[in-house]
PDB file as gemmi writes it, atoms N, CA and C in Angstrom:
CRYST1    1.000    1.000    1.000  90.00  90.00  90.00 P 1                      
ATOM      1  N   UNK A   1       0.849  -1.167   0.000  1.00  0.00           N  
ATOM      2  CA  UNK A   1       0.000   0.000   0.000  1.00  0.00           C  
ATOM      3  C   UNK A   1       0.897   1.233   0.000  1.00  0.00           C  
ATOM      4  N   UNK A   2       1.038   2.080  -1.370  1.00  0.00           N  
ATOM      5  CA  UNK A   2       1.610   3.263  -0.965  1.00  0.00           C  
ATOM      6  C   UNK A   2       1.277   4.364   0.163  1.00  0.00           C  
ATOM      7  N   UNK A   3       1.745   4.948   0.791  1.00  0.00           N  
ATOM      8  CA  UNK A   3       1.632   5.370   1.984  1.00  0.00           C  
ATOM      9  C   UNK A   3       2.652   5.823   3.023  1.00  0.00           C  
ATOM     10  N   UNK A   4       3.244   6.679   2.980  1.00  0.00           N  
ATOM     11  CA  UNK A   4       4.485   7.565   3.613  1.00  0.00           C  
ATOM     12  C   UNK A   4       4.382   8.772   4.499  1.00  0.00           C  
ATOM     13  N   UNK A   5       5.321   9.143   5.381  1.00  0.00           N  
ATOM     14  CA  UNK A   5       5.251   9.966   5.849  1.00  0.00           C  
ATOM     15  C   UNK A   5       6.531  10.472   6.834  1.00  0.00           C  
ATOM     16  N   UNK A   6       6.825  11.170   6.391  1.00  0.00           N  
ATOM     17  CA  UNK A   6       8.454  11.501   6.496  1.00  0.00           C  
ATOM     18  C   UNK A   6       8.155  13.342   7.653  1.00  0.00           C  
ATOM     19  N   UNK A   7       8.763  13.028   9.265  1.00  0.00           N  
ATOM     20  CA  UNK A   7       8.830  14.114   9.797  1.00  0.00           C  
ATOM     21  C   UNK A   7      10.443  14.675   9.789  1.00  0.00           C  
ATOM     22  N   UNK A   8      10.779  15.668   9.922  1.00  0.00           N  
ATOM     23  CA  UNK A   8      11.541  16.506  10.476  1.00  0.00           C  
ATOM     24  C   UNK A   8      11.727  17.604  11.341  1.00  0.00           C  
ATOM     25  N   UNK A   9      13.137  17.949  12.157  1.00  0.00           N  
ATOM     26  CA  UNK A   9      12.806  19.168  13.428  1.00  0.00           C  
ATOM     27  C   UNK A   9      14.114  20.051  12.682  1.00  0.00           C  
ATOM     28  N   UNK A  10      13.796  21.321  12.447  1.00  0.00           N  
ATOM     29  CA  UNK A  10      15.026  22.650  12.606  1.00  0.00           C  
ATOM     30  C   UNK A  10      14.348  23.279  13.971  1.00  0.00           C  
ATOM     31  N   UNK A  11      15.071  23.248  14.756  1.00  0.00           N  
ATOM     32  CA  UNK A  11      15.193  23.408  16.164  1.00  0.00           C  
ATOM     33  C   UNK A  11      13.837  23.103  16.667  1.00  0.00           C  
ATOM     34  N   UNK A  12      13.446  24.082  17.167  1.00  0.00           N  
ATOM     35  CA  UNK A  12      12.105  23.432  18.143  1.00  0.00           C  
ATOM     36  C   UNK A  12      10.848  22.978  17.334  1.00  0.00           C  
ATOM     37  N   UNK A  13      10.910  23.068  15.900  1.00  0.00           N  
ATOM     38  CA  UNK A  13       9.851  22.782  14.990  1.00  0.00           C  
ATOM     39  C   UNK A  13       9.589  21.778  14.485  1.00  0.00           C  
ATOM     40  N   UNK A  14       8.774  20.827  14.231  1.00  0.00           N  
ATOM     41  CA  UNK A  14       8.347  19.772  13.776  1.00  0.00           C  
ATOM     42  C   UNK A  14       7.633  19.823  12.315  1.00  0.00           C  
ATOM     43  N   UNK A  15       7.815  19.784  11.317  1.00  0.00           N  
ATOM     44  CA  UNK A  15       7.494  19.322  10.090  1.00  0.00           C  
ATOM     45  C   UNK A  15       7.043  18.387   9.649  1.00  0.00           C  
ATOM     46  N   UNK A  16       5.885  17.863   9.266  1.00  0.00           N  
ATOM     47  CA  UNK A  16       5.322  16.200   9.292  1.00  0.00           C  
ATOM     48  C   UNK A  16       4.944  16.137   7.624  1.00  0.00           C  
ATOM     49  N   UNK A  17       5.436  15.529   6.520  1.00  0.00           N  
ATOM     50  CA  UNK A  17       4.584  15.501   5.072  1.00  0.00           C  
ATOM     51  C   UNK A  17       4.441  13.548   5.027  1.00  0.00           C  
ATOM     52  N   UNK A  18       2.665  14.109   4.315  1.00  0.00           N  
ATOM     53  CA  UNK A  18       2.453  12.528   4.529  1.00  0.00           C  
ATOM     54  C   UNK A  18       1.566  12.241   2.907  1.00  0.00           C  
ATOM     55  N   UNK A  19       1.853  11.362   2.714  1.00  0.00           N  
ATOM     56  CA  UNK A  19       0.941  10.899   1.657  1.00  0.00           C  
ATOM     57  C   UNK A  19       0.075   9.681   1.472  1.00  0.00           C  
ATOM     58  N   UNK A  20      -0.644   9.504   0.266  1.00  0.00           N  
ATOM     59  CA  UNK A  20      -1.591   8.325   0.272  1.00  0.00           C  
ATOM     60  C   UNK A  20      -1.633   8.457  -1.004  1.00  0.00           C  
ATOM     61  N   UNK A  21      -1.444   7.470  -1.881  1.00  0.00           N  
ATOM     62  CA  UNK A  21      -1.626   7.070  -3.125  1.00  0.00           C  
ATOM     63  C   UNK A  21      -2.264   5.850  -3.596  1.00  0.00           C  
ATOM     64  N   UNK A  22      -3.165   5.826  -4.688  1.00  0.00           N  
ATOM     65  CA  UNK A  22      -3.907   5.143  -5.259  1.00  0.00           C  
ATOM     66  C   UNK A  22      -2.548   3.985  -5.429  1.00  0.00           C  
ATOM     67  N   UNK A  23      -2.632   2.078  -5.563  1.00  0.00           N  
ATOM     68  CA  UNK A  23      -1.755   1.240  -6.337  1.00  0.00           C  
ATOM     69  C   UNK A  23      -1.590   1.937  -7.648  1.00  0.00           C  
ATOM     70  N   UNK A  24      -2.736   2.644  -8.628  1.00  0.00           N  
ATOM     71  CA  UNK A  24      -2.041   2.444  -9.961  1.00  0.00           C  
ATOM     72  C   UNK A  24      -1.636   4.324 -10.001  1.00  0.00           C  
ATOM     73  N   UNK A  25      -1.609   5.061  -8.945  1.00  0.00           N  
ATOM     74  CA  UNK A  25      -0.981   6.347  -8.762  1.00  0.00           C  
ATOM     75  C   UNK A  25      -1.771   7.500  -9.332  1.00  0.00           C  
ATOM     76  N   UNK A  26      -3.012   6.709 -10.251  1.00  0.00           N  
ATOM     77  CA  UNK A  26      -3.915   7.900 -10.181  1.00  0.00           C  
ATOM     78  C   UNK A  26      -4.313   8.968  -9.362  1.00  0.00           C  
ATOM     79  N   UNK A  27      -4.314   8.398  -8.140  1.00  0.00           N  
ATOM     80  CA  UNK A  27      -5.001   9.644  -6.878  1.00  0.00           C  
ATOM     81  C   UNK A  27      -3.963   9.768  -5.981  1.00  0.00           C  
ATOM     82  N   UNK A  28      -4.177  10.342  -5.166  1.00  0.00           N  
ATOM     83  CA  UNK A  28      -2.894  11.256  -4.604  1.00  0.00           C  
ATOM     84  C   UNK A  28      -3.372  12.057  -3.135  1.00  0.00           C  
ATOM     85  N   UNK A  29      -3.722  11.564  -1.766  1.00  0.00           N  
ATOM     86  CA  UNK A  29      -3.943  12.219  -0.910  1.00  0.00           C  
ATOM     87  C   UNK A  29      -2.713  12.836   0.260  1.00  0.00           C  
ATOM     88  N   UNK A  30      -2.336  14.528  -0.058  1.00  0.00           N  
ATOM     89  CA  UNK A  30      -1.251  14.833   0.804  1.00  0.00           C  
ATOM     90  C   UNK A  30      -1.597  15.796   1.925  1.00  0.00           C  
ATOM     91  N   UNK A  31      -0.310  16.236   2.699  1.00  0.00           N  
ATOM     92  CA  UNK A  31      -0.825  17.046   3.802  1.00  0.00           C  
ATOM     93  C   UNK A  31       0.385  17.102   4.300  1.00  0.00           C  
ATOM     94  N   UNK A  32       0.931  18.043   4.856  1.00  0.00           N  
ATOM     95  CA  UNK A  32       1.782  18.896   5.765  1.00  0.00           C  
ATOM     96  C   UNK A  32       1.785  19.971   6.541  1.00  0.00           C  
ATOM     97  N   UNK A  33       2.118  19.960   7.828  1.00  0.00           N  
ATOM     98  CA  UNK A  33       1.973  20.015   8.957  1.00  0.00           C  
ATOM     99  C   UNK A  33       3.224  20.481   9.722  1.00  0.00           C  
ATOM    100  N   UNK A  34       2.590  21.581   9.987  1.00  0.00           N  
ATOM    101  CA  UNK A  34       3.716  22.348  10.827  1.00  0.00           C  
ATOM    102  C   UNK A  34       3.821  22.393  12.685  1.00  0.00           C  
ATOM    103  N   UNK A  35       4.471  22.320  13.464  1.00  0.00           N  
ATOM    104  CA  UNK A  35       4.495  22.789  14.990  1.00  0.00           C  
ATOM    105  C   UNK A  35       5.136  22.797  16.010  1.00  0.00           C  
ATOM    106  N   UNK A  36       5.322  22.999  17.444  1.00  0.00           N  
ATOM    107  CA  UNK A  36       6.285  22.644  18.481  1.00  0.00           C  
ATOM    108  C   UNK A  36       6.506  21.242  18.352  1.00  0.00           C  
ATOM    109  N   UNK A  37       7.641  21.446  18.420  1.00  0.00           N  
ATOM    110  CA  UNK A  37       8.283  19.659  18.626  1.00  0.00           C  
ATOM    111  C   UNK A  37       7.321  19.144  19.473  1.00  0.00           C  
ATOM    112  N   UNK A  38       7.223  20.228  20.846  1.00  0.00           N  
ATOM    113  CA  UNK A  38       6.447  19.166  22.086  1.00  0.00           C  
ATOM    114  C   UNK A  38       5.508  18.557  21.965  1.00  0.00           C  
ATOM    115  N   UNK A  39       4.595  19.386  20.292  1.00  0.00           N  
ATOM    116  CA  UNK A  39       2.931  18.500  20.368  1.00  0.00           C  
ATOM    117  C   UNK A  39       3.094  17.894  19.189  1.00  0.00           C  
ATOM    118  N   UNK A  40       4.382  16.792  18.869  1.00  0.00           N  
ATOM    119  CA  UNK A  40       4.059  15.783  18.004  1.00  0.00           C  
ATOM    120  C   UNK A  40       3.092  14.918  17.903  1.00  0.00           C  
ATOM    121  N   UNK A  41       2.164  14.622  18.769  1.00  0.00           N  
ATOM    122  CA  UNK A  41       1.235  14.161  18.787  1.00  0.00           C  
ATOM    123  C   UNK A  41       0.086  14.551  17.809  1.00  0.00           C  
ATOM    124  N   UNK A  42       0.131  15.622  18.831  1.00  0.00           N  
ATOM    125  CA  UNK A  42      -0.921  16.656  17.898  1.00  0.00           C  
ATOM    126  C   UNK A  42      -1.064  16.962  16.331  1.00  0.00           C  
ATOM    127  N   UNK A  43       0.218  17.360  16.068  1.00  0.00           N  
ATOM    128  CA  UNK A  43       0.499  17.716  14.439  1.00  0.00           C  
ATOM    129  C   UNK A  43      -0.115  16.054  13.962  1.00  0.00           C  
ATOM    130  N   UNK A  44       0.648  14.939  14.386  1.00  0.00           N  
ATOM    131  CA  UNK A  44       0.738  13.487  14.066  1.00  0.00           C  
ATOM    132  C   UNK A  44      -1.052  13.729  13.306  1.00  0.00           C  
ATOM    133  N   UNK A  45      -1.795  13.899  14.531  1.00  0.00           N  
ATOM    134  CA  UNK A  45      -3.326  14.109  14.407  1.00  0.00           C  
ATOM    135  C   UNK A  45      -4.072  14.935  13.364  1.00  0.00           C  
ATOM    136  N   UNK A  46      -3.475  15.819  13.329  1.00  0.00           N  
ATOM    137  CA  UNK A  46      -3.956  17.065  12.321  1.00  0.00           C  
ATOM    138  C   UNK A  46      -3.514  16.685  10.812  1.00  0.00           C  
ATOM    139  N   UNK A  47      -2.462  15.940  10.716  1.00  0.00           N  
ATOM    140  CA  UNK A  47      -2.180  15.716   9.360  1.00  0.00           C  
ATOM    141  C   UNK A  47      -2.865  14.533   9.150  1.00  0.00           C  
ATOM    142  N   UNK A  48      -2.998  13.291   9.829  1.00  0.00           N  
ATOM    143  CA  UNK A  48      -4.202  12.615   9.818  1.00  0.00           C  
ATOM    144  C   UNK A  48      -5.579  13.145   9.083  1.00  0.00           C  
ATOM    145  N   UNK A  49      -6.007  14.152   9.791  1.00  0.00           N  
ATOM    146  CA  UNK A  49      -7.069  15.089   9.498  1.00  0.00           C  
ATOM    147  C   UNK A  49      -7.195  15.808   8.535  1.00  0.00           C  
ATOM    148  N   UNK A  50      -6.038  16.040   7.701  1.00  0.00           N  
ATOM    149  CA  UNK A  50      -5.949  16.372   6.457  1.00  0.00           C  
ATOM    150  C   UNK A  50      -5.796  15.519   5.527  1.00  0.00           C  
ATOM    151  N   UNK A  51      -5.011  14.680   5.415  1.00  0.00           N  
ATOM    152  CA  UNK A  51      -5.463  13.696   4.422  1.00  0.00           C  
ATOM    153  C   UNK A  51      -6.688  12.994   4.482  1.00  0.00           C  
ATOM    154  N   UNK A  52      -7.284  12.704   5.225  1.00  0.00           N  
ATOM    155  CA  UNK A  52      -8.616  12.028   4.957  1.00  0.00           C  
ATOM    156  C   UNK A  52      -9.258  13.189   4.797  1.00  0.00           C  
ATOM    157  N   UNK A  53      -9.598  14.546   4.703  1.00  0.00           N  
ATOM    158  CA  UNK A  53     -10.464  15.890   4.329  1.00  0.00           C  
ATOM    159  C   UNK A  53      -9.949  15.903   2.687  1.00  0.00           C  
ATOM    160  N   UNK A  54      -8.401  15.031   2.345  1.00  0.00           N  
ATOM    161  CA  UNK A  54      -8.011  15.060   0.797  1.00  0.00           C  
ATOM    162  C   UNK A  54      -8.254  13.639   0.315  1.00  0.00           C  
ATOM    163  N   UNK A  55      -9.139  13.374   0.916  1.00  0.00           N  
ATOM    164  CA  UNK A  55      -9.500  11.699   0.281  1.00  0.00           C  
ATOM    165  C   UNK A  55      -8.903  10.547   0.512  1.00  0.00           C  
ATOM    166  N   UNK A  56      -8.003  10.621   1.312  1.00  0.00           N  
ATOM    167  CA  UNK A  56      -7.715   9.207   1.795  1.00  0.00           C  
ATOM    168  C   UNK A  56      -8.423   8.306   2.323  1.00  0.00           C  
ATOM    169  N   UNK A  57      -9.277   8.533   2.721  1.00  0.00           N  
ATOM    170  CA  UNK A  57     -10.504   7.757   3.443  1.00  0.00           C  
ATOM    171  C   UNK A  57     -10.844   6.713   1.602  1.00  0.00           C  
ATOM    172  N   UNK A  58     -11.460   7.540   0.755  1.00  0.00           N  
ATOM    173  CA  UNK A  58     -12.095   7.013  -0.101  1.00  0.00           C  
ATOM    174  C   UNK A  58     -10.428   5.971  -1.206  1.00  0.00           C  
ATOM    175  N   UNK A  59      -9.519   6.625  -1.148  1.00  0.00           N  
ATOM    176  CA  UNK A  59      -8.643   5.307  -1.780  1.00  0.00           C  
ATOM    177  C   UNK A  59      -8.134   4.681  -0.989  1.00  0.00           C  
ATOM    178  N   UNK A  60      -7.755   4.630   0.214  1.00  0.00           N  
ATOM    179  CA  UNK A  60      -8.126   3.547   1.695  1.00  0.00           C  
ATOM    180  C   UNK A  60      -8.967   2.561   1.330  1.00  0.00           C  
ATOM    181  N   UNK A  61     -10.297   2.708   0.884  1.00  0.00           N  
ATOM    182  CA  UNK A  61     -11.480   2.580   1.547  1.00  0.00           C  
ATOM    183  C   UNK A  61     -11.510   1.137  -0.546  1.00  0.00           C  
ATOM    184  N   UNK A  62     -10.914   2.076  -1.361  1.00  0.00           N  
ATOM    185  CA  UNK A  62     -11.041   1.070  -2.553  1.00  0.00           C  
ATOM    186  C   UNK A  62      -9.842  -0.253  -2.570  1.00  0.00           C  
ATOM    187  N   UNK A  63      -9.265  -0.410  -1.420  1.00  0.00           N  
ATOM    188  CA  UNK A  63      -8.123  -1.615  -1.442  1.00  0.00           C  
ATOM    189  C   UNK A  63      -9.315  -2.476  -0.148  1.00  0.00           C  
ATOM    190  N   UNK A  64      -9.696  -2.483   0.089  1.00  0.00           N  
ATOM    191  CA  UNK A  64     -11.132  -3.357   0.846  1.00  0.00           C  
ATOM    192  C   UNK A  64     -11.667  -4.217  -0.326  1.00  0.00           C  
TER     193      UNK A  64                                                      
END                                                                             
């Protein structure tokens, strides 16, 4: 299942880019996410929350 998500920190900042792609790469659900290191959690959550608001739910939902 394509599906990635690569974080990084320049000093106290957290950077999160994540993706979701269709097997044959037609569709394409992304999202990045900015914040304090301390609420990696949080960001973790919010970019969650953006890709499924960019359709990941529905090409998720076509490998069922």
């Amino acid at each position: 299942m394509p599906i990635g998500a690569f974080a990084s920190l320049a000093g106290d900042t957290m950077t999160m880019k994540c993706i979701v792609v269709s097997p044959d790469g037609t569709r394409a659900a992304r999202a990045e996410v900015f914040g304090p290191a301390d609420r990696a959690a949080d960001i973790g959550v919010e970019a969650a929350e953006r890709l499924l608001a960019a359709g990941a739910d529905e090409i998720l939902e076509a490998l069922r």
